[in-house]
C-alpha positions as CSV (number, residue, x, y, z in Angstrom):
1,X,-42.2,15.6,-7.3
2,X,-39.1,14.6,-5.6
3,X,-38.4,11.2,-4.4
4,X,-38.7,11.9,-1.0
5,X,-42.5,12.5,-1.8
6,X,-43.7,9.5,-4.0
7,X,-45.1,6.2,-2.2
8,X,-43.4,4.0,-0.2
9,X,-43.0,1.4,-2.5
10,X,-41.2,3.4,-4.9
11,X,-39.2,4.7,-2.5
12,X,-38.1,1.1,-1.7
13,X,-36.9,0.3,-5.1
14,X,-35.2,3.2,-5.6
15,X,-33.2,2.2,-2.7
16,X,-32.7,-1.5,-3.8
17,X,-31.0,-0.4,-7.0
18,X,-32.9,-3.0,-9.1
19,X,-30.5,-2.4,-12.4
20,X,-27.6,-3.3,-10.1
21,X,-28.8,-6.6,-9.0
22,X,-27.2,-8.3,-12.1
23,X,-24.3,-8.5,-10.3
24,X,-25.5,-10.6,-7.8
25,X,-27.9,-12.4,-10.3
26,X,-25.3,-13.3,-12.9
27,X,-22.7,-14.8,-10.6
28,X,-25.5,-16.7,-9.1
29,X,-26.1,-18.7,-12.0
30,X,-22.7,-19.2,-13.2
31,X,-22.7,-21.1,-9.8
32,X,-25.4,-23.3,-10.6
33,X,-24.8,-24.3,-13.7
34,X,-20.8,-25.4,-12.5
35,X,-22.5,-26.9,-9.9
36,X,-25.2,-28.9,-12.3
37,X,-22.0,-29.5,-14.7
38,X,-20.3,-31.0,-11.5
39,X,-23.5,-33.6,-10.5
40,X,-24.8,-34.0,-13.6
41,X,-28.4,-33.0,-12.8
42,X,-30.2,-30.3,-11.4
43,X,-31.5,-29.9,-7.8
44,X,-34.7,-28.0,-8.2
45,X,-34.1,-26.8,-4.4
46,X,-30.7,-25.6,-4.4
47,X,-31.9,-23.3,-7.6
48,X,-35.2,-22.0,-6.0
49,X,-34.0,-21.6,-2.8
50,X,-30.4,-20.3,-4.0
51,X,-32.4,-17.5,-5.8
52,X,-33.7,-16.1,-2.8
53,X,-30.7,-16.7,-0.9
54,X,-29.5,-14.7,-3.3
55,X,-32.2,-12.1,-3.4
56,X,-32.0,-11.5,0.5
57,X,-28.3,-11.4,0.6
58,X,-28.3,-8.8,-2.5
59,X,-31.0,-6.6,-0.2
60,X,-28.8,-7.0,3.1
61,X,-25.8,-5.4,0.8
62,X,-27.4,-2.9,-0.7
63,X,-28.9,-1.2,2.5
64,X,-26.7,-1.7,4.3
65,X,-23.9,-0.7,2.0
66,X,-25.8,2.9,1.8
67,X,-26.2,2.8,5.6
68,X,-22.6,2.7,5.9
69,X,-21.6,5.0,3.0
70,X,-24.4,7.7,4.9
71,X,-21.5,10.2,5.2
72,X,-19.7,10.3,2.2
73,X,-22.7,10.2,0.3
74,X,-24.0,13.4,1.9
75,X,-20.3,14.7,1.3
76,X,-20.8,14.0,-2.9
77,X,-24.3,15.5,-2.7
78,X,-23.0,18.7,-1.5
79,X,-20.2,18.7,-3.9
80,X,-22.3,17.7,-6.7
81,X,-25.4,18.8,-6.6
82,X,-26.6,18.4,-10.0
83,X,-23.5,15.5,-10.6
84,X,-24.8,12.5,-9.5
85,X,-28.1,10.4,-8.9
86,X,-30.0,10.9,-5.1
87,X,-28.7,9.2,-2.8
88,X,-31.1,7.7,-0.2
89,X,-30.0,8.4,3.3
90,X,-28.8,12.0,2.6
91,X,-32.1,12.8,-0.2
92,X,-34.6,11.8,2.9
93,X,-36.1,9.4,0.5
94,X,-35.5,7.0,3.8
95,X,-34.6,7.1,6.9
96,X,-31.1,5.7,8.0
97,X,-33.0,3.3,10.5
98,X,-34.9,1.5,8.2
99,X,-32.4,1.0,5.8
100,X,-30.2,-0.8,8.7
101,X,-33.2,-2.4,10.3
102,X,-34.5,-4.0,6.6
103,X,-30.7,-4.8,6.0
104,X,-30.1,-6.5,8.8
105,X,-33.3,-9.2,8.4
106,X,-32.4,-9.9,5.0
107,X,-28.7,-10.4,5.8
108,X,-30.1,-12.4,9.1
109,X,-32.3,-13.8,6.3
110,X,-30.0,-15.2,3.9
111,X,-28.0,-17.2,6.7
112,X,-31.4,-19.1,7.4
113,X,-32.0,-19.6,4.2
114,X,-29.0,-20.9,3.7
115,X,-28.8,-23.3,6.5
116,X,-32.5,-24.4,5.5
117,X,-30.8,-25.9,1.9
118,X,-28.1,-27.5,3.4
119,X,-30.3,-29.4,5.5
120,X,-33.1,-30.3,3.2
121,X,-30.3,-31.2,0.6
122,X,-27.5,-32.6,2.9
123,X,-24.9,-30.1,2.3
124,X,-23.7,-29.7,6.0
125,X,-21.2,-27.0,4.9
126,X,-23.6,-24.8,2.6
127,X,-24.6,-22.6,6.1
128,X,-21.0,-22.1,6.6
129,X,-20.2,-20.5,2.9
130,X,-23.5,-18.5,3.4
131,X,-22.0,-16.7,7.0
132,X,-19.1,-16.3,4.9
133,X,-21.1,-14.3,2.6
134,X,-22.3,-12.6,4.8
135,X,-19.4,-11.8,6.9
136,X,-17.5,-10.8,3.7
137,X,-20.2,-8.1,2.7
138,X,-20.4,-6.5,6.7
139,X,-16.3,-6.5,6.8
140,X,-16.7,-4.3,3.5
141,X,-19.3,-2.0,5.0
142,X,-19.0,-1.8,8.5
143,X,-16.7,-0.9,11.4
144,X,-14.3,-1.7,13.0
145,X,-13.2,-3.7,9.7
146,X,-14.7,-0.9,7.1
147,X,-12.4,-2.3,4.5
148,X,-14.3,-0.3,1.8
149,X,-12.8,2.3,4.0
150,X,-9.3,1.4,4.9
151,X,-8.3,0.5,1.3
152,X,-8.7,-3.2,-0.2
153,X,-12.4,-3.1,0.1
154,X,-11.9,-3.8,-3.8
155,X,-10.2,-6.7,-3.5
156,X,-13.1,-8.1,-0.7
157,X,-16.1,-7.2,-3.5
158,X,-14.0,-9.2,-5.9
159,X,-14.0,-12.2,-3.7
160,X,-17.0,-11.7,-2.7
161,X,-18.8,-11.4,-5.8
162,X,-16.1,-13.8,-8.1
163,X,-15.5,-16.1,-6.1
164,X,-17.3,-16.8,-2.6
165,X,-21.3,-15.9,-4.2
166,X,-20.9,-18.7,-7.3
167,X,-18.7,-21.1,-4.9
168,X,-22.7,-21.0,-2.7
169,X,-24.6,-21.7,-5.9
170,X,-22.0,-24.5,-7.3
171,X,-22.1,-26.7,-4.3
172,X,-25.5,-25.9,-3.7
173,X,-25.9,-28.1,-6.4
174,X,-23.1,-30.3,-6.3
175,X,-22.2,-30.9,-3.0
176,X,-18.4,-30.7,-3.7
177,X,-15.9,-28.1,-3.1
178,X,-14.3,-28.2,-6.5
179,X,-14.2,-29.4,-10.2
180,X,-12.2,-29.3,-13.1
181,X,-14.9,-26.8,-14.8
182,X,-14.5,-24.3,-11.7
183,X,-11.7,-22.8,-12.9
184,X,-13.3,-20.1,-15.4
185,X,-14.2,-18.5,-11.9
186,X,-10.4,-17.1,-11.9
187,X,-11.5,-15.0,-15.2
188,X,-14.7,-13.9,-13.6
189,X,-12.5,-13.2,-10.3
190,X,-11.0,-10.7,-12.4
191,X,-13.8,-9.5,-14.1
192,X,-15.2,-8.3,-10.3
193,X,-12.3,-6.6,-9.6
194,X,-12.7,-4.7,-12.6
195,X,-16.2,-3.5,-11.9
196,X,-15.0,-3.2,-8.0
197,X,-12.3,-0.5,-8.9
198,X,-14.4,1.3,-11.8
199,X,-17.0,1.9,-9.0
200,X,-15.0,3.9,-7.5
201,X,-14.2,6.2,-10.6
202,X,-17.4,8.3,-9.9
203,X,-16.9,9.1,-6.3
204,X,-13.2,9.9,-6.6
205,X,-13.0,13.6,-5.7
206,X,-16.1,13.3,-2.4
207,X,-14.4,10.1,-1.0
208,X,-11.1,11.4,-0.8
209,X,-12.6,14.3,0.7
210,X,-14.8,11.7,3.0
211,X,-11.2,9.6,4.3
212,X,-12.2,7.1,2.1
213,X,-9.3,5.0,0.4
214,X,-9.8,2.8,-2.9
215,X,-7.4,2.9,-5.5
216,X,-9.3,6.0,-7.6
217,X,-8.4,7.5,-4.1
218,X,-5.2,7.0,-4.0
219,X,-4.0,6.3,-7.7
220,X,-6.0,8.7,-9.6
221,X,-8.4,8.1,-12.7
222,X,-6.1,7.2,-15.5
223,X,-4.5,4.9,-13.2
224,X,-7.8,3.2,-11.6
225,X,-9.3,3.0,-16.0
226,X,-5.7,1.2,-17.2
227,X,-6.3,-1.4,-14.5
228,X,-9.7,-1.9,-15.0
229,X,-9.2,-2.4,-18.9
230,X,-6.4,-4.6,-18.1
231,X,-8.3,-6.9,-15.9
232,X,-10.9,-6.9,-18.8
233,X,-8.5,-8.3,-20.7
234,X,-7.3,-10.6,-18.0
235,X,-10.4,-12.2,-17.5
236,X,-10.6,-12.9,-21.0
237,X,-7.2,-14.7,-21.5
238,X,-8.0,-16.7,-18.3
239,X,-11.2,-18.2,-20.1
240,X,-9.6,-19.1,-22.9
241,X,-6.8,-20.7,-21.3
242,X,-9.3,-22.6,-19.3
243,X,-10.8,-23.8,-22.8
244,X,-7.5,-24.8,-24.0
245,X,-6.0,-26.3,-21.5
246,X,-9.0,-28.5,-19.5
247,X,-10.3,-30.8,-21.0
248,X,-13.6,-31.0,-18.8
249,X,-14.0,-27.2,-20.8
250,X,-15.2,-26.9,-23.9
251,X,-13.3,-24.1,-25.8
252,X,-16.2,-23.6,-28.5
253,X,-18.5,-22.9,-25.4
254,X,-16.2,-19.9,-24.3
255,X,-15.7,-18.7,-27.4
256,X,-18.7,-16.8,-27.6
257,X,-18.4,-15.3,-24.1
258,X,-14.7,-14.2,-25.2
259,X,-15.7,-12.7,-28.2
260,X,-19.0,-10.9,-26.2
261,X,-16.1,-9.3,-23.9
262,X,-13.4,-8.4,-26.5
263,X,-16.8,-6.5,-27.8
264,X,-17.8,-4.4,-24.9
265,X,-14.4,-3.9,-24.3
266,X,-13.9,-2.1,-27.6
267,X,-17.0,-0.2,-26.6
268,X,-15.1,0.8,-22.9
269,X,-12.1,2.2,-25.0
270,X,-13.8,4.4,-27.1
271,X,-15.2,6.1,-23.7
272,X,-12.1,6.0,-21.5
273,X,-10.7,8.8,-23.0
274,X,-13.9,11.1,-21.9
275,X,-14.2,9.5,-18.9
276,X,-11.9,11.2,-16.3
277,X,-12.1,12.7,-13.0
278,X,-15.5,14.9,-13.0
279,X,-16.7,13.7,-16.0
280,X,-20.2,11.6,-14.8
281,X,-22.1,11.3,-17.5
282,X,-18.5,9.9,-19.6
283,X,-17.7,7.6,-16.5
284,X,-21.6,6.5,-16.7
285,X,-21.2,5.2,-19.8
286,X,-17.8,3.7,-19.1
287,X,-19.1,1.0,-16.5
288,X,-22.3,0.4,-18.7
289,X,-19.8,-1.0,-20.9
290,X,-17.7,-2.7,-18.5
291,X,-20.8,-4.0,-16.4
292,X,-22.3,-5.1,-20.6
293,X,-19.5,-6.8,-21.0
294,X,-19.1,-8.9,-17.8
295,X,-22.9,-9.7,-17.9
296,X,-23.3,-10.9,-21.4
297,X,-20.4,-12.4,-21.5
298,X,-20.9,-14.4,-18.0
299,X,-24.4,-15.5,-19.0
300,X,-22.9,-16.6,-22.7
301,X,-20.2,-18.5,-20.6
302,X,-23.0,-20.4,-18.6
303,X,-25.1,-20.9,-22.0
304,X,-21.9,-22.6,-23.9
305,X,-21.1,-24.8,-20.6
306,X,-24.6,-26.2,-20.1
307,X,-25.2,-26.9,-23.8
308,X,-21.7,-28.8,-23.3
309,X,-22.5,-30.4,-20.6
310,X,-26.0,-31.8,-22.6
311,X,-24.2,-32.8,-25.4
312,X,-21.4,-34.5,-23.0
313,X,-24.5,-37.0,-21.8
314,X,-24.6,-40.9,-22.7
């Protein structure tokens, strides 16, 4: 049976690409708990309703991110046939309309949502960083900006994703633009461009072929795997500096997330060599490293903070 024929709602979550949402998830709560570091407490409504802030903005990308990538999609599915996963639009499994129509309320979604909190909680400023969000994700995705298109689409994810998605979540809970703990987010900033450019490892030939530019594009595959391994590596050297050299950062809580990384990046070596241009299943397990390694390491990060933050209580 094809996907095309099963039910609607497994058509649905094939398109909503449940084992990518970590992405969105584990930002999310490396936000909240800087933010709960930051107050000192926890607001139970900035987490419950930050979750599905962050459920309805992770829905708006994702469909409408394949609405927008309609073309070059089709353009890998004829090239590789048997190469690569289905792709919604293109494999009929649905309808180009619905994706945009479903995108488009969750996106419109997640901007209520977000003004909602900021009202209940007074955080006049929290609807603002949510329309940023937002606008961040449609100038990756859609014309006329299309940056995911016209080359630094990369670095938009990155600050999207490292940057703008945990800022949300942190002042959600804090109410403040800043604190001493918020600088690990320069090592995670990293660590999203890394998973932003190795994305674009296994679509190098058809988006070339579709006018599309990243830096697999236009650099090649050895190029696009030395950078991502160096910003690996980045990210980790930023943590630990941040342990060393604030003292509102424990370093025995980052220590564990370093060591987590330095693992899965050990794991992302021994692959890189397979994992060149053409190579799916090699470049497959390439980002389940990387995205392993950002993951685990980003939720151990949030683990060694909030347990230092408990033991920092009077």
């Amino acid at each position: 049976m094809s996907l095309a024929e099963l039910g609607t709602v497994a058509r649905w979550r094939y398109a909503l690409k449940p084992a990518s949402w970590p992405k969105l998830l584990v930002p999310a709560l490396l936000g909240q708990v800087l933010g709960m570091l930051a107050a000192g407490r926890v607001s139970w409504p900035a987490l419950v309703l930050g979750t599905v802030f962050t459920l309805l903005i992770g829905t708006f990308i994702v469909l409408i991110n394949d609405w927008g990538d309609r073309e070059v999609d089709a353009i890998k599915r004829r090239m590789f046939p048997d190469g690569c996963s289905p792709k919604t639009i293109p494999d009929g499994i649905l309808p180009a309309r619905a994706l945009l129509l479903v995108g488009g309320l969750a996106g419109l979604g997640s901007v209520l949502v977000a003004y909602l909190l900021g009202a209940w909680i007074d955080r006049p400023w929290l609807g603002w960083i949510g329309v940023t969000c937002v606008l961040t994700f449609v100038a990756y995705s859609l014309p006329p900006v299309a940056l995911n298109y016209r080359g630094g689409g990369e670095a938009l994810e990155a600050l999207g994703v490292g940057l703008l998605l945990p800022l949300f979540h942190s002042h959600a809970q804090a109410g403040v633009f800043w604190a001493p703990e918020w600088w690990v987010l320069v090592g995670f900033i990293a660590l999203a461009l890394a998973s932003a450019l190795a994305s674009g490892l296994s679509d190098e030939v058809s988006d070339r072929a579709g006018g599309k530019r990243t830096l697999a594009t236009a650099a090649g595959n050895a190029v696009t795997r030395r950078a991502t391994e160096t910003l690996v590596l980045l990210g980790a050297a930023c943590w630990l500096l941040a342990g060393l050299w604030m003292p509102a950062i424990a370093l025995w809580a980052m220590v564990p997330a370093v060591l987590a990384l330095l693992g899965c990046f050990a794991g992302m070596l021994r692959i890189s060599p397979r994992a060149v241009t053409g190579a799916f299943p090699a470049q497959g397990e390439y980002k389940q490293w990387l995205h392993r390694a950002i993951w685990s390491a980003a939720l151990l990060l949030a683990t060694g903070l909030a347990l230092a933050g408990i033991g920092a209580e009077p």
